[in-house]
N, C-alpha and C positions, 0 to 999 in steps of 0.2 A: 392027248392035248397037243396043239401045236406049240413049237419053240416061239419063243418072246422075240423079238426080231427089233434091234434099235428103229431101223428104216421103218418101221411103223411105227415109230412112237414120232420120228421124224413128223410122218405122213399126219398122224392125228393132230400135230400142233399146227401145220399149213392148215389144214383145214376150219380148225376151231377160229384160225384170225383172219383165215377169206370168208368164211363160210358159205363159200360154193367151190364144189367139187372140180370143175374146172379151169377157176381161179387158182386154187390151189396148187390143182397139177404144172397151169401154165409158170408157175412159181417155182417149181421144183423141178422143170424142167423134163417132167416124164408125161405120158397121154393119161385122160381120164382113167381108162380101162383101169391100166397099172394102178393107180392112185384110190381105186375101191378095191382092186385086191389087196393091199395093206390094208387098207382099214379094216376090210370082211378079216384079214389073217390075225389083226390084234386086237379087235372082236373075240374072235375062237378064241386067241391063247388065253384071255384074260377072264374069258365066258361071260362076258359080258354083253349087252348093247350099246354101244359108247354114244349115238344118233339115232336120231328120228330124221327119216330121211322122209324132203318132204321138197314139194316142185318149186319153191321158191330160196331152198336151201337146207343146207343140214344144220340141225338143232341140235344142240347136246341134254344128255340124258341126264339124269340125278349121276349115274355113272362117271358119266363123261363128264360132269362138272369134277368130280370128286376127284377126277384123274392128275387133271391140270397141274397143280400144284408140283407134283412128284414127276410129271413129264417135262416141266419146265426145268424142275433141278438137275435131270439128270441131263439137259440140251446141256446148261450153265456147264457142268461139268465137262461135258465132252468138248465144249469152247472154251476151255482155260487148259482141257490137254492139250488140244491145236494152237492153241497160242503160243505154248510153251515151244514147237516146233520153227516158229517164226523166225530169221534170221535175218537183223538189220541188216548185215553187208550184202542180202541180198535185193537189199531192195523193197519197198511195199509189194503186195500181190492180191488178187482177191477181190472185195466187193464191199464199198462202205456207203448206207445207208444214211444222209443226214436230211432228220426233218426240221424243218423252220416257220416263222409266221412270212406269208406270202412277201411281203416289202423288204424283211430285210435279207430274206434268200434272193433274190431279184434286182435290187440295189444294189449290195454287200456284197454276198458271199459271189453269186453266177460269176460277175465280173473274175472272180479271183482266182476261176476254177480251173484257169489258164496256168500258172503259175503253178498249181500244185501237179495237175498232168505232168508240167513239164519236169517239175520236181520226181515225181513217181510213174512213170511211163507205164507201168503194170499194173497201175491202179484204177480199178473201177470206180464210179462215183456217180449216185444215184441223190438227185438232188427235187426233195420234193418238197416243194413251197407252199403251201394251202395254210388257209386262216382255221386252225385246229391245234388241241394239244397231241403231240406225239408219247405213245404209253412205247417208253423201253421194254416194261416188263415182256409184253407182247411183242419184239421185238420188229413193232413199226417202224423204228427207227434201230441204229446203232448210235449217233451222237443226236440229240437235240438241242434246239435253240427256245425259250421259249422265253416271255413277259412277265412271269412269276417262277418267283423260286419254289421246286416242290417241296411240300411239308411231310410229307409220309411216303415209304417204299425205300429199298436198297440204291439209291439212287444219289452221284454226286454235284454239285453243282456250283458252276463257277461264274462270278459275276461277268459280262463282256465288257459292259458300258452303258453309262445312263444315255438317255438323249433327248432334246428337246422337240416339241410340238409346240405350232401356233395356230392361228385362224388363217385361213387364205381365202381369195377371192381372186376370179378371175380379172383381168382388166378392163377387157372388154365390157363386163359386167360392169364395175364402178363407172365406167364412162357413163355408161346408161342410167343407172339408177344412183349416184353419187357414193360419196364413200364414207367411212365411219372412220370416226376421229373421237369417239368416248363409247363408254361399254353402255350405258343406256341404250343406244341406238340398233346394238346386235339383235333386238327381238324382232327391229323393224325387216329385217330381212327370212328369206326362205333357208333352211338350212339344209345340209347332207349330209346322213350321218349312219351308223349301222341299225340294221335288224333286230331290235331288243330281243326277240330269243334266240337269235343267231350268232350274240357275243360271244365268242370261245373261252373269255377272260376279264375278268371284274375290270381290266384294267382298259379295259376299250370303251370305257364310261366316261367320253370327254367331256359331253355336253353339259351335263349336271353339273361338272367340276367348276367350269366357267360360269352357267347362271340356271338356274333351277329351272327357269321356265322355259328353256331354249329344247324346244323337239322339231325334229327333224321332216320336212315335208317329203324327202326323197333317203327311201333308207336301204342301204346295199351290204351286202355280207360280205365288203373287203376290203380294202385301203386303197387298192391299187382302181379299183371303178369308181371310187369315191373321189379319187382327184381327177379320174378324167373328165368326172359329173360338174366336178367345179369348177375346170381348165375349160368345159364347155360352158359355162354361165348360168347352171342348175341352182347356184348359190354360196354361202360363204361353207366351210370347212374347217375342220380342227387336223390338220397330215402333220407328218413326222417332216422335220424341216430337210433331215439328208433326201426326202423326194423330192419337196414342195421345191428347194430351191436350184432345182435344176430345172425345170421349168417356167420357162420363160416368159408365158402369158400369164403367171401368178403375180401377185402383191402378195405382202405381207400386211395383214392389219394390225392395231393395238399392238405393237412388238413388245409393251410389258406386259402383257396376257404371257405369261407359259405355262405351258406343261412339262414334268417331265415323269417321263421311264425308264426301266433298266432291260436290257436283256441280258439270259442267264444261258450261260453254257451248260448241258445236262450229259453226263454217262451215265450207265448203270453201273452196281460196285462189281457184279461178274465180267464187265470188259476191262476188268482193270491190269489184268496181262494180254493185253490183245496189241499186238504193236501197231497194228493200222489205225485204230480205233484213237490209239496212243498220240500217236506222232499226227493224226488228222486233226484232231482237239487241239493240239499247240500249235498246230498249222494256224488255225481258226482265231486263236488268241493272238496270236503274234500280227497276221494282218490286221486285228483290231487295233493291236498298240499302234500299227506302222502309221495307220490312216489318222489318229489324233483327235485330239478334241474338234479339231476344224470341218470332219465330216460327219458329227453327231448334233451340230448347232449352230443357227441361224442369228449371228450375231447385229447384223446389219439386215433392218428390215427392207424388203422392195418397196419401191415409189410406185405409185399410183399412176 
């Protein structure tokens, strides 16, 4: 029987989270070819089938489900050896993976990414913004940001900062069609709002929060098209105020209408000697403290 070979077990976990063989490979940096002789070799050792391999992608087997678990513990493992080799005085090194909800990696964090480069010159930084939860376990991400605190999994989590949301409309818009000055009046307009199965998070449930009967005629699966829908005159809006009020064809309506939210900083508890992983997370914190209450809230409404 063939020897057990870490690098496939490497190999079987890219694939189980691309689930295509040349996603995978392009992930790990080797050609297809190479990337099925692992698998075929930890296949043989294990005499197993770990896939169904099939034209739209590899499927994992009763096997292969069954593997996971134990292929994940021994990754965790061999990243907390490597961690331990880390040496601040030499600087970050490496590759850090942070996934976010699309607005506030885009707003927030891109901006800031300047400041850490310069801080850590060696350090890679993969920053992927999309309106989804990032699963550490699967190692989608290395730090996540997300709108809920998670409830279950090895997973820690730290509060960033609440923030407020209000209603916004374009101007142009109110010129034309006048403006709202009592909540009554919000059913009289067209609204813009998310994709009911396309919510990522209970918490993107503005509309209800405001007035039960408020649905949306135009419904988009992100924040960030949702205000250009409303900056274009699609209709009134419920955005995060550190967007809404940097642009400058918005108003603000009703300014004692709010909402508010939290976003949570997440690691997993196995990066918890990872020094990038480490010192990227306080990174993250620390520009939140710097920015203040004044970039999470919309104290002074826009005029009309």
């Amino acid at each position: 029987m063939p020897k057990f070979d870490w690098n496939d077990l490497q190999a079987f976990l890219a694939v189980v989270r691309a689930g295509r063989l040349t996603v995978a490979a392009r992930q790990l940096g080797i050609d297809h070819s190479t990337l099925s002789r692992r698998i075929a070799g930890l296949e043989a050792s294990l005499g197993v089938v770990l896939f169904d391999r099939r034209s739209a992608g590899y499927a994992l087997t009763a096997e292969g489900e069954r593997l996971i678990p134990d292929a994940e513990a021994v990754e965790s493992l061999a990243m907390r050896i490597r961690a331990r080799q880390d040496d601040p005085a030499q600087g970050l090194t490496g590759s850090i993976r942070i996934g976010t909800p699309e607005a506030w990696g885009t707003y927030f964090l891109a901006p800031q990414l300047s400041l850490l480069a310069q801080q850590h010159p060696e350090l890679e930084v993969e920053l992927i913004a999309n309106p989804r939860m990032f699963s550490l376990s699967k190692r989608e991400a290395d730090i996540a940001v997300s709108m809920t605190r998670p409830e279950q999994g090895r997973l820690y989590a730290r509060r960033l900062n609440d923030y407020e949301l209000g209603i916004y409309a374009a101007r142009d818009y109110l010129r034309r069609y006048g403006g709202v000055d009592r909540k009554a009046q919000l059913e009289e307009h067209p609204w813009v709002g998310y994709v009911e199965d396309l919510m990522w998070s209970r918490e993107l449930d503005y509309l209800s929060e405001i007035a039960p009967a408020l649905q949306p005629r135009i419904r988009i699966s992100n924040i960030i098209s949702q205000m250009a829908a409303v900056v274009g005159g699609a209709g009134l809006g419920v955005l995060p105020c550190f967007m809404a009020r940097r642009e400058k064809k918005l108003a603000r309506l009703l300014p004692e209408v709010k909402l508010y939210r939290s976003y949570w900083l997440i690691t997993h508890a196995d990066a918890r000697d990872i020094l990038r992983v480490n010192v990227v997370a306080d990174f993250i914190m620390e520009r939140v403290q710097a920015e203040g209450r004044g970039f999470w809230v919309d104290d002074v409404a826009a005029k009309s």
